[in-house]
C-alpha positions as a printed Julia matrix, in Angstrom:
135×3 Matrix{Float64}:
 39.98  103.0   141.97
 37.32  104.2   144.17
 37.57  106.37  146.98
 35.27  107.54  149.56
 34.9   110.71  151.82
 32.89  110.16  154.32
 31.53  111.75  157.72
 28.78  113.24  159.18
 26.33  116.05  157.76
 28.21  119.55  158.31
 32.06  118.48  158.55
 33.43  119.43  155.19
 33.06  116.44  152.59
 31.98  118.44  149.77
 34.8   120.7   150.59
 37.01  118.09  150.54
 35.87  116.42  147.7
 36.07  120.01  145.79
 39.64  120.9   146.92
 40.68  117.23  146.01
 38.93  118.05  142.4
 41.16  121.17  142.12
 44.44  119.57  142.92
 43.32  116.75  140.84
 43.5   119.05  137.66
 47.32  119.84  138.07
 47.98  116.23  137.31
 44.97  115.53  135.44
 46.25  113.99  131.32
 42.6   113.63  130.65
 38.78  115.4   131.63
 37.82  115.45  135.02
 34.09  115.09  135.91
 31.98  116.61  138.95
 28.61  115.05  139.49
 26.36  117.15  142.28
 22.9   117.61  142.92
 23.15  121.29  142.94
 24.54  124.4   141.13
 25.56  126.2   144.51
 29.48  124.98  143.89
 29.79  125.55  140.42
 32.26  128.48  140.6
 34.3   126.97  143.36
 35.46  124.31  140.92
 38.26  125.17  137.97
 37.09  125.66  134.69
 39.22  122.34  133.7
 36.42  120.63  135.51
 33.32  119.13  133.7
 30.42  120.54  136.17
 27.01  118.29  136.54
 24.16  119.24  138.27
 22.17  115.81  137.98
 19.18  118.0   139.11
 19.17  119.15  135.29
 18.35  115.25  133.96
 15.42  114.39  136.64
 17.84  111.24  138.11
 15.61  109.42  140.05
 17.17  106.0   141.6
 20.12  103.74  141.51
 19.64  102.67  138.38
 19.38  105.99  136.43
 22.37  107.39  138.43
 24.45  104.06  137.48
 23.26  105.32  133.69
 23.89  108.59  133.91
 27.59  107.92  135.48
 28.17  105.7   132.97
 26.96  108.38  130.04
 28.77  110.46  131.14
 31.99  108.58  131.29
 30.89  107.7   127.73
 31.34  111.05  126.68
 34.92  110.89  126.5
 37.21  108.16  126.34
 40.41  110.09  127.69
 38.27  110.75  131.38
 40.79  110.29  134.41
 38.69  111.63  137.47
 35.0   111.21  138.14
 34.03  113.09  141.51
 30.16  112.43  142.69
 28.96  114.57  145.88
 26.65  112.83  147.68
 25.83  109.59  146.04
 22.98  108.34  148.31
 20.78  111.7   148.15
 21.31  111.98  144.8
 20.11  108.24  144.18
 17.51  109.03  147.07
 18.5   105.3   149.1
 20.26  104.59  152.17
 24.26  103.99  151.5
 23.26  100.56  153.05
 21.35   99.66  150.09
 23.79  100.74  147.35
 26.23   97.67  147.23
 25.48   97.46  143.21
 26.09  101.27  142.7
 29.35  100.61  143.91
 29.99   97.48  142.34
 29.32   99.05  139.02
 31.12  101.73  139.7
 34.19   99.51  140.68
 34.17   97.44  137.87
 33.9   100.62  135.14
 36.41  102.17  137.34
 39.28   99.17  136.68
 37.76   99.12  132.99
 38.21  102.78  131.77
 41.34  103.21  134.36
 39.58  105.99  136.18
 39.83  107.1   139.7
 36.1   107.3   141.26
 35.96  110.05  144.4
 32.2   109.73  146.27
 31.31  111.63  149.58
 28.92  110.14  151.58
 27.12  111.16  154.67
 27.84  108.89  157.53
 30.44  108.33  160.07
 33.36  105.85  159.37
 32.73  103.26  161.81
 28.7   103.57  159.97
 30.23  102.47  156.78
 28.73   99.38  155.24
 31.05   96.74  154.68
 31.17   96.27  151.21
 32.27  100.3   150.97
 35.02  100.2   153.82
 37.53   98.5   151.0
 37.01  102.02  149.82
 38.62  104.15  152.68
């Protein structure tokens, strides 16, 4: 299952995403995962909580995000929770023109039985279509 977070640039995603990564840990039977593209929240999440800053690997594109996500997934079978702040800066496109990213991330989601929580910078209503299924 994929969920999304979404709203403009200043109104608490990566907050929310953060808090919902906390909570998550209570009910959590296997690792949880936090994908950023800085360190600057690293001691706001619980120690339970795998922390990656992708800034650390050079990501550069859809494609080498989709990798990396899917290495580090790979790490661990018994992964429950992957959380990724800010999908679309860290792959450096427009949300508009990530359809696959999300597709991929879909599909390994129902595969591996993982629930996939993304934040991304636009309003609702902005939302492209094929990521509204994901509200």
């Amino acid at each position: 299952m994929i969920k999304i977070i979404c709203g403009p640039k200043g109104t608490g995603k990566t907050k929310r995403i953060i808090d919902k990564a906390n909570a998550s840990v209570a009910d959590a039977k296997g690792h949880l995962i936090f994908i950023t593209d800085t360190k600057r929240y690293m001691y706001d999440l619980k120690r339970e909580i795998r922390f990656i800053d992708v800034t650390d690997y050079a990501i550069a594109g859809e494609e080498a995000l989709c990798g990396f996500i899917k290495g580090a997934i790979a790490g661990n079978y018994d992964n429950e929770y992957i959380f990724v702040d800010g999908v679309a800066r860290i792959a450096g496109k427009n949300l508009k023109d990530m359809a696959q990213l999300f597709y991929m991330l879909e599909k390994v989601s129902e595969h591996r039985g993982l629930e996939i929580w993304i934040t991304c910078s636009c309003a609702e209503e902005d939302l492209p279509d094929f990521a509204k299924k994901y509200l």
